[in-house]
N, C-alpha and C positions, 0 to 999 in steps of 0.2 A: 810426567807428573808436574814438574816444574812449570812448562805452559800453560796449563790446567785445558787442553784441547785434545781431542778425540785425534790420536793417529794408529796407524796399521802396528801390529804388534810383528817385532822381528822375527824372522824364521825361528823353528823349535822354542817359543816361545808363547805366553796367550798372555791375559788379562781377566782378572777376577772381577773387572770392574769395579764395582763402590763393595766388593765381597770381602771377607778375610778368610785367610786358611790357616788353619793353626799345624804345623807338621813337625816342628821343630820344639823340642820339650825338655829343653836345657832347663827349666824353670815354669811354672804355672803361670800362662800368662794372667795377662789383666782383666778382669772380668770372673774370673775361673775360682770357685772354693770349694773345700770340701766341710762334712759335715760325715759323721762318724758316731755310728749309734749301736749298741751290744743289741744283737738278734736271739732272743729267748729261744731257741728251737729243743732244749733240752727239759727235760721234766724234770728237777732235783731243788736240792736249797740252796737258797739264793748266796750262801758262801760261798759256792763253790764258782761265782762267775766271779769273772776278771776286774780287778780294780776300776775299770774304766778303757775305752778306746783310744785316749793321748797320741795312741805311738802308732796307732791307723789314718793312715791318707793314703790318694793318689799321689805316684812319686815318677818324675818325670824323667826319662831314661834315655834323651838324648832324640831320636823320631821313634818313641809313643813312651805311653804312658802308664804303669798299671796300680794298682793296688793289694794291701797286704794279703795274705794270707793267713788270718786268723778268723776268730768267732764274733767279731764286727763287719754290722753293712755302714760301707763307705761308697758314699753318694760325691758324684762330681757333678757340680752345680755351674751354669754358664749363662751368667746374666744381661738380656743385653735389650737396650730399648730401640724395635726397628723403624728405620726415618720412611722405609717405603712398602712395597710389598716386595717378597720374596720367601726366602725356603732354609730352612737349614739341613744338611745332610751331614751323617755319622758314619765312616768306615771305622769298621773294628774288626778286633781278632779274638774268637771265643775258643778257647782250646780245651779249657778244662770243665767237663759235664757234672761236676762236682760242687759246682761253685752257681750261686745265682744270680743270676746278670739281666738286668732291666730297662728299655729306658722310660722319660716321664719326659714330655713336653706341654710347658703350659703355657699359655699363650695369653696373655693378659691382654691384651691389643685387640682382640677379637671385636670387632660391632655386632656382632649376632649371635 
């Protein structure tokens, strides 16, 4: 990187090229927010829903990441303006069928 020149990547190792990988989740990186919204899915009056979702985020666990486990959907948001073409790709872990899990890519760059 310091050359800024194309050479051979060393054994057991590769290059992401001009990519990032985010795998490492001591902290939310840059680019990354969340947005925490109470999911009506119950039919009753409206006292009896929670103050607000404050205390719902994604919370970052070292290599990944999850979110609370309450009566709020919490979105993780990854904002990023791209310089060429390319791709983005998601691994994740879905364990619990009890819970609703989504994703949404929007694509604003599109020409067509």
């Amino acid at each position: 990187m310091k050359n800024q020149v194309c050479s051979k990547c060393g054994e057991g190792t590769y290059s992401l090229g001009s990519g990032i990988k985010f795998d490492e989740w001591d902290e939310l990186p840059a680019g990354f927010s969340n947005i925490a919204t109470f999911m009506d899915t119950v039919v009753g009056p409206s006292d009896s829903r929670p103050d607000g979702c404050n205390n719902s985020s994604w919370i970052p666990r070292g290599n990944y990441i999850e979110s609370n486990r309450d009566d709020c959907t919490v979105s993780l948001i990854y904002a990023v303006h791209l310089k060429k073409s390319g791709y983005v790709f998601f691994e994740y872990q879905y364990v619990d069928n009890n819970i609703f899990f989504e994703f949404f890519i929007q694509n604003d760059q599109c020409q067509e």
